[in-house]
N, C-alpha and C positions, 0 to 999 in steps of 0.2 A: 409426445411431441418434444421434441431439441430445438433449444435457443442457443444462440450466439451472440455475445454481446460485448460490447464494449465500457469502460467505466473510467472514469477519469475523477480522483477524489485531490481536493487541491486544500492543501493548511498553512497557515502564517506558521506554527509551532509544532514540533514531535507529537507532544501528547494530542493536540486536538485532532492530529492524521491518526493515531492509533486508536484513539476514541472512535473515530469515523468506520475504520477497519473492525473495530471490535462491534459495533452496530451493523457495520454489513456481513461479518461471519453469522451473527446471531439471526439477522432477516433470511438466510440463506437457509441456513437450519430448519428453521419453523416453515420455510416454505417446500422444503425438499432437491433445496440446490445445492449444486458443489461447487466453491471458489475455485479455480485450477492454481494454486501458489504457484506451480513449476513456470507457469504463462505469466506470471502475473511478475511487476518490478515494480520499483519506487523510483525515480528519479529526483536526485537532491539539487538546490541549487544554494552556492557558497559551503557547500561542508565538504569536509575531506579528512582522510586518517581516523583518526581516533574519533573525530569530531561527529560522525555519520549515525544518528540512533538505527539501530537495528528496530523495523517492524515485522507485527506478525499477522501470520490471521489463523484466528485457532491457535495452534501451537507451533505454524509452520512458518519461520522469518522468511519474508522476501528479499530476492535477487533487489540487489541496489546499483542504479545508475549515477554518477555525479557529475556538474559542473561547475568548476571555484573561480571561471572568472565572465560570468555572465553581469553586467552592467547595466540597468533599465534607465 
């Protein structure tokens, strides 16, 4: 059977999003899924240039989106 699904993982911080990433590479694993990296993006909000941490899952960094002048 094939699932299709969606995921949305949201962080105040880099490391707490890569943490998150690194526990869902790992559940995927043990369950016999495949993350698709190629599908998959990060969307930043306030980072830009240098400033954007590179994530990964596994060993494969994801495509990054950004927005540096989002106001709440």
């Amino acid at each position: 059977m094939l699932y299709a699904n969606d995921l949305t993982l949201i962080a105040n911080n880099p490391d707490a999003k890569q943490i998150m990433l690194n526990h869902l590479h790992w559940y995927a694993q043990r369950k016999h899924l495949i993350i698709n990296a190629a599908k998959s993006e990060v969307f930043h909000f306030k980072s830009s240039g240098s400033n954007v941490p590179v994530f990964k899952v596994g060993r494969v960094p994801l495509a990054h989106k950004g927005l540096t002048s989002i106001w709440v």
